[in-house]
C-alpha positions, 0 to 999 in steps of 0.5 A, a space after each residue: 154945422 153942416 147944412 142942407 137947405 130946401 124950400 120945405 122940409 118934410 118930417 115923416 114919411 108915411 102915407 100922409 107926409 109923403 103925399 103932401 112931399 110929393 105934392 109939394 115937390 110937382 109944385 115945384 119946391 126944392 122938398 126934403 123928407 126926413 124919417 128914418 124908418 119910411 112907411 114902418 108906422 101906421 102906413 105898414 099895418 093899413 089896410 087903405 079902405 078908402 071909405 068915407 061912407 061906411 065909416 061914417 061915425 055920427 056927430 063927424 059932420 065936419 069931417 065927413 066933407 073932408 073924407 068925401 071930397 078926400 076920396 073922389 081925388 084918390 083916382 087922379 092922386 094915385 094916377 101917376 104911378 101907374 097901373 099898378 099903384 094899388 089903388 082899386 075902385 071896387 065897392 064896399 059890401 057891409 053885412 050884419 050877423 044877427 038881427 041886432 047887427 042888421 038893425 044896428 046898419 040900418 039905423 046907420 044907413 038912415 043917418 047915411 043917407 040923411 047925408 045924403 051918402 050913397 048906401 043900398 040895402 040888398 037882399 042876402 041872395 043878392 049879397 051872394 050872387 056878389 060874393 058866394 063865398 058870404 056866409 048863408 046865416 047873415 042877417 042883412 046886407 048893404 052896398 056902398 058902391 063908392 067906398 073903394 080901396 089902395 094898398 098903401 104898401 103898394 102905392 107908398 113904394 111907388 110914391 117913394 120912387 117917384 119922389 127920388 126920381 124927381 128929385 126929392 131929397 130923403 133922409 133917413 134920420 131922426 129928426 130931433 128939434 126945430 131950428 128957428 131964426 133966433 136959435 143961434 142967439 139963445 135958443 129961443 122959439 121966437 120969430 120964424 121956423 127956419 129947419 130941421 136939426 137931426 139926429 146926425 147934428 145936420 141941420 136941414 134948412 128951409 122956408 117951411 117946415 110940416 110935421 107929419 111924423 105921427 105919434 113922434 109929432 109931441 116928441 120933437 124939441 123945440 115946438 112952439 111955446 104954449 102948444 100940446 099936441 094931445 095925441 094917444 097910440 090907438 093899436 090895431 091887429 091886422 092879419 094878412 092871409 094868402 087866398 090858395 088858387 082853388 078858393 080864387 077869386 075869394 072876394 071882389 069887393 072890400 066885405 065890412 061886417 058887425 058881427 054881435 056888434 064887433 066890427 071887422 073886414 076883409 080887404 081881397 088884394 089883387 096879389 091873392 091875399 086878403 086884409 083882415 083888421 078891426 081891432 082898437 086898443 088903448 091896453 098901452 101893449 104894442 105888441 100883437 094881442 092874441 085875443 085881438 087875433 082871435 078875435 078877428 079870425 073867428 069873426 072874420 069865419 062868421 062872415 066867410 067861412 072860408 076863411 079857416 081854409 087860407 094860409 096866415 101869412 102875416 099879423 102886425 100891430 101898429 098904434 094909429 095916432 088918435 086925438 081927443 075928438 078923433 079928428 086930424 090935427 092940421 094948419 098952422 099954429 098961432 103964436 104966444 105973442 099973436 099972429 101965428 107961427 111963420 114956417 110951421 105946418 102941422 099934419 099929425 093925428 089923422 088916427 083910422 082916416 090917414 090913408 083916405 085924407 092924404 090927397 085933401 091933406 096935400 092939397 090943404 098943406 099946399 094951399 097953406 104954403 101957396 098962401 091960400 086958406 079957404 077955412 074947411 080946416 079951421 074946425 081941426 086947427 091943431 092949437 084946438 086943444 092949446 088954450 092959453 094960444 087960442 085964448 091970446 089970439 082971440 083977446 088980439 083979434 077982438 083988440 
């Protein structure tokens, strides 16, 4: 059987298991990347609003110290690849339709700023002296000025250059199961993860493993004994419209709106296209639901009208991986007998905040290998939702 050994193999390629590939790899690993279809997932249909603050959702307390800490490494994370990374740090505008939106943001903004989250109410002039191309007939209008935006697309594509230039390996295979260390004895998983088995029969060797592939994580063979990983398929619409030369520049900053309580935004990207998404389904239909379309177009004009005068380049739809509660899926895994599983990483499930959490996520994935955990994680342990491995392990550690 053909092998091919790393430090660390990867399995995944979007957003986030490439940046904490690339992350591993300049602390100095010998790292392989395994996806056969890189960035096709989630990563294409993003629309990378990196925005910690207009996002928040209340009783997400734990997670909002990620999100924050997560964004204010975006700048330096995106840094080596250059100027045009995509990543631009322009500021969030959020504006309310009617009254009831507008009441609704500023009762979020109350829960913002009890947060301490920097969040300012403007007035709808000054909302337009911003964007004059806003709606006269909105209701209200705040400012974010730290909620920024990258283009995953973008910044994927460069990440993905430099990783092979550096020297990252990448595999474009399925990867099927885990190996383990007494595989070739029975095909147990017991003891230690010790690579990848693909597709081709190829086996990837190597001292760690993460799994970052997303919504396939609960597909792969051979995951430990006792774990679930609870992940659901959450689809969203987003829709890409290219800006004539005439309506430019059509926005400068990322425009968030409720309009009759429905969420949209709109995200200018600097090649004259704007972002225009919102949408969550749990219908089970992977395919673009024209009533989400429509949806967002006619929610999308409320707020800017101009918008019935772009050109509709692109619609997608991509299913993001959800969990139970809405939060990552990240650590390692405790073992059925005690302990936890040696050579395993898991990194899944990051469901609307993939794009924002990667270089926190990196930096954590890296931490654990390095042999360093400092327990901001621990909340999002992904053996939260197996409780025949957590209930052993707490019997062991009050043994």
């Amino acid at each position: 059987m053909e092998q091919e050994p790393a430090d660390v193999a990867v399995i995944g390629a979007g957003i986030v298991g490439l940046g904490i590939a690339w992350t591993l790899l300049r602390s100095g690993r010998r790292v392989t990347l395994i996806d056969p279809a890189p960035a096709q997932g989630a990563t294409f249909a993003a629309a990378g609003m990196l925005a910690p603050v207009s996002e928040y959702h209340y009783q997400e307390e734990d997670l909002l110290a990620l999100t924050l800490e997560s964004a204010a490494l975006w700048e330096d994370f995106a840094a080596p690849f250059g100027p045009s990374n995509g990543h631009r740090t322009t500021p969030t505008l959020v504006v309310g339709f009617d009254a009831a939106d507008r009441a609704a943001l500023a009762d979020l903004q109350a829960a913002q700023q009890a947060h301490g989250l920097e969040v300012q109410a403007v007035s709808l002039r000054e909302a337009r002296r911003m964007e004059p191309l806003l709606s006269p007939q909105l209701s209200g209008a705040f400012l974010t000025p730290g909620d920024h935006q990258v283009d995953p697309r973008i910044l994927h594509a460069a990440m993905l250059e430099a990783f092979r230039r550096d020297g990252g390996t990448v595999l474009t295979e399925r990867a099927e199961a885990l190996r383990w260390e007494a595989d070739d004895d029975g095909g147990s998983t017991a003891g230690r993860v010790t690579g990848v088995l693909l597709a081709s029969g190829r086996v990837v060797t190597a001292d760690e493993v993460v799994v970052a592939n997303g919504l396939a994580s609960p597909e792969l063979r051979e995951l430990p004994e006792g774990l679930d990983l609870p992940l659901r398929p959450v689809h969203g619409d987003i829709l890409r419209l290219r800006v004539p030369e005439r309506l430019r520049p059509f926005l400068s900053a990322t425009v968030r709106g409720s309009v009759r309580g429905l969420p949209v935004y709109l995200v200018p990207r600097e090649d004259g296209t704007v972002v225009i998404g919102a949408t969550q389904r749990e219908d089970g239909q992977a395919g673009v639901s024209a009533g989400g379309v429509h949806q967002l177009l006619r929610d999308a004009q409320q707020l800017v009208p101009a918008v019935a005068e772009l050109e509709l380049e692109e619609i997608t739809a991509r299913a993001r991986p959800g969990t139970p509660d809405n939060a990552p899926l990240l650590g390692r895994v405790a073992a059925a007998g005690g302990g936890e599983v040696a050579g395993l990483v898991i990194a899944t499930g990051f469901f609307r905040h993939g794009v924002l959490l990667t270089p926190v996520a990196a930096r954590a994935v890296l931490d654990l290998l390095d042999g360093h955990d400092d327990g901001r994680w621990a909340a999002f342990r992904p053996d939260r939702f197996s409780p025949g491995l957590l209930k052993e392990n707490t019997v062991e550690a009050h043994a």
